[in-house]
C-alpha positions as MATLAB code, in Angstrom:
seq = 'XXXXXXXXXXXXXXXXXXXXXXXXXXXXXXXXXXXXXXXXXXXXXXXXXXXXXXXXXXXXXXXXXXXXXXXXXXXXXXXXXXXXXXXXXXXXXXXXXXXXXXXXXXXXXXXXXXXXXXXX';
ca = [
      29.259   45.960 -187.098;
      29.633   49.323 -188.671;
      33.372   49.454 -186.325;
      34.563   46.646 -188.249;
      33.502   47.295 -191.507;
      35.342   50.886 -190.659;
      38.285   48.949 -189.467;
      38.364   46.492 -192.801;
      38.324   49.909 -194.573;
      41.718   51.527 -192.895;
      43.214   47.920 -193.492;
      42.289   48.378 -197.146;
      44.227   52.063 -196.899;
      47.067   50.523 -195.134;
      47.449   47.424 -198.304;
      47.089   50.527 -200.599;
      49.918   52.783 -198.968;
      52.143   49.806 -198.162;
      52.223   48.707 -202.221;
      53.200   52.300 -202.548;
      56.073   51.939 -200.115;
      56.950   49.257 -201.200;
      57.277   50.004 -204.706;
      60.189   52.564 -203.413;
      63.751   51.471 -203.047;
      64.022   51.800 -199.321;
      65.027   55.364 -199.391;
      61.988   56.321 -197.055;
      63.318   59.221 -195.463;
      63.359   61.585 -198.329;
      60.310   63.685 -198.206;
      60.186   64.601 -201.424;
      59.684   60.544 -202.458;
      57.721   59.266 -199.979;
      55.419   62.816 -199.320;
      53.141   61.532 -201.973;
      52.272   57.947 -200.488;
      52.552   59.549 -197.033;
      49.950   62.386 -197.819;
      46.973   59.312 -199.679;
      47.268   57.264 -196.511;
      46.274   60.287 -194.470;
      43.531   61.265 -197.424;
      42.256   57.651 -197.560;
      41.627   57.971 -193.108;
      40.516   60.954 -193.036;
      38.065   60.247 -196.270;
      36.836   56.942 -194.428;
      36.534   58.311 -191.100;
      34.087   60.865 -192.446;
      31.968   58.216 -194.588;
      31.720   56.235 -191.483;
      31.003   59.420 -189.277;
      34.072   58.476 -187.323;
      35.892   61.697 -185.864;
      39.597   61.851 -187.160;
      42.143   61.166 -186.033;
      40.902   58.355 -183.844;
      42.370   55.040 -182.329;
      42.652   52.830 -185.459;
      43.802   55.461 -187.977;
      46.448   56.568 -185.525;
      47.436   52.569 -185.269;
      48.017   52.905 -188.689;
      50.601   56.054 -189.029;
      52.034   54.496 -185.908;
      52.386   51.157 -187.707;
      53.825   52.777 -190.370;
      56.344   55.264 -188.492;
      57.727   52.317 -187.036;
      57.970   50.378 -190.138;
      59.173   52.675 -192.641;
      60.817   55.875 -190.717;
      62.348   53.694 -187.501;
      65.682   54.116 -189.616;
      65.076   58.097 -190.104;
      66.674   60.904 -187.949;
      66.527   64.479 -188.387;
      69.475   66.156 -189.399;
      70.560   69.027 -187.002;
      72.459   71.517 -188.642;
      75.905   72.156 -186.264;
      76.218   75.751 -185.296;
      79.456   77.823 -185.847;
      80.909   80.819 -184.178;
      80.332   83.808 -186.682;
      83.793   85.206 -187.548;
      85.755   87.523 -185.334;
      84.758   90.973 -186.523;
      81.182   90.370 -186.814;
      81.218   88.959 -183.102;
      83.084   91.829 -181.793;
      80.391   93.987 -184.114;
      77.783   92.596 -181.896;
      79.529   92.999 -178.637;
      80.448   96.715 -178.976;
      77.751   98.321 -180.986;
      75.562   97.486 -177.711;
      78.053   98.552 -175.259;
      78.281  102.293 -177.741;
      74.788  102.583 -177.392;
      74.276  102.523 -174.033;
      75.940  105.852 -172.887;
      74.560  107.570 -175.888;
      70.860  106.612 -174.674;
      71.673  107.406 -171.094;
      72.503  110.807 -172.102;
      69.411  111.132 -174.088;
      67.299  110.138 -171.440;
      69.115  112.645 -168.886;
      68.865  115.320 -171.709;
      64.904  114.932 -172.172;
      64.445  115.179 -168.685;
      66.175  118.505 -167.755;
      64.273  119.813 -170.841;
      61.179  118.484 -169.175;
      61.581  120.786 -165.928;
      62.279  123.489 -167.422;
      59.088  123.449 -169.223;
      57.045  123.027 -165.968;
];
């Protein structure tokens, strides 16, 4: 009994978050419009999980934001920002200053170590 009066309850946050939704023009995958609606769906779960002493998330609260995903963000992809080549000189910057180093540090190392025998 106390299931279904828990699962009546995360129907009633589903009506409540789907008026929201509704109430926006269909431009569902901005963030910034549909964080708020988004965000009291997951309040009014987690809130009725806990007054039920239902652990959270759990199978018919994650029906729900599945329900919804499917719904409201099927149409939504993320946008991958395309990668460039950095310009010529700062690509050749990279490419040498490594190369420069490594002689330099060899020499240091060989250095330190003849200074190390002779202390010995």
């Amino acid at each position: 009994m106390m299931e279904e009066n828990y699962k009546e309850n995360v129907q009633l946050c589903w009506q409540d978050y789907k008026i929201q939704m509704d109430s926006i023009e269909k431009d569902w995958c901005d963030w910034a419009i549909i964080s708020r609606p988004y965000s009291s769906l997951q309040n009014c779960l987690e809130q009725k999980a806990e007054s039920f002493g239902v652990g959270f998330p759990n199978p018919w609260a994650e029906q729900v934001i599945l329900e919804t995903h499917q719904i409201h963000f099927a149409n939504c992809s993320l946008v991958q920002p395309t990668f460039t080549d950095p310009p010529e000189d700062v690509l050749l910057a990279m490419i040498i200053a490594p190369i420069c180093l490594i002689p330099f540090l060899v020499t240091l190392v060989v250095w330190r170590s003849k200074d190390g025998e002779a202390q010995t």
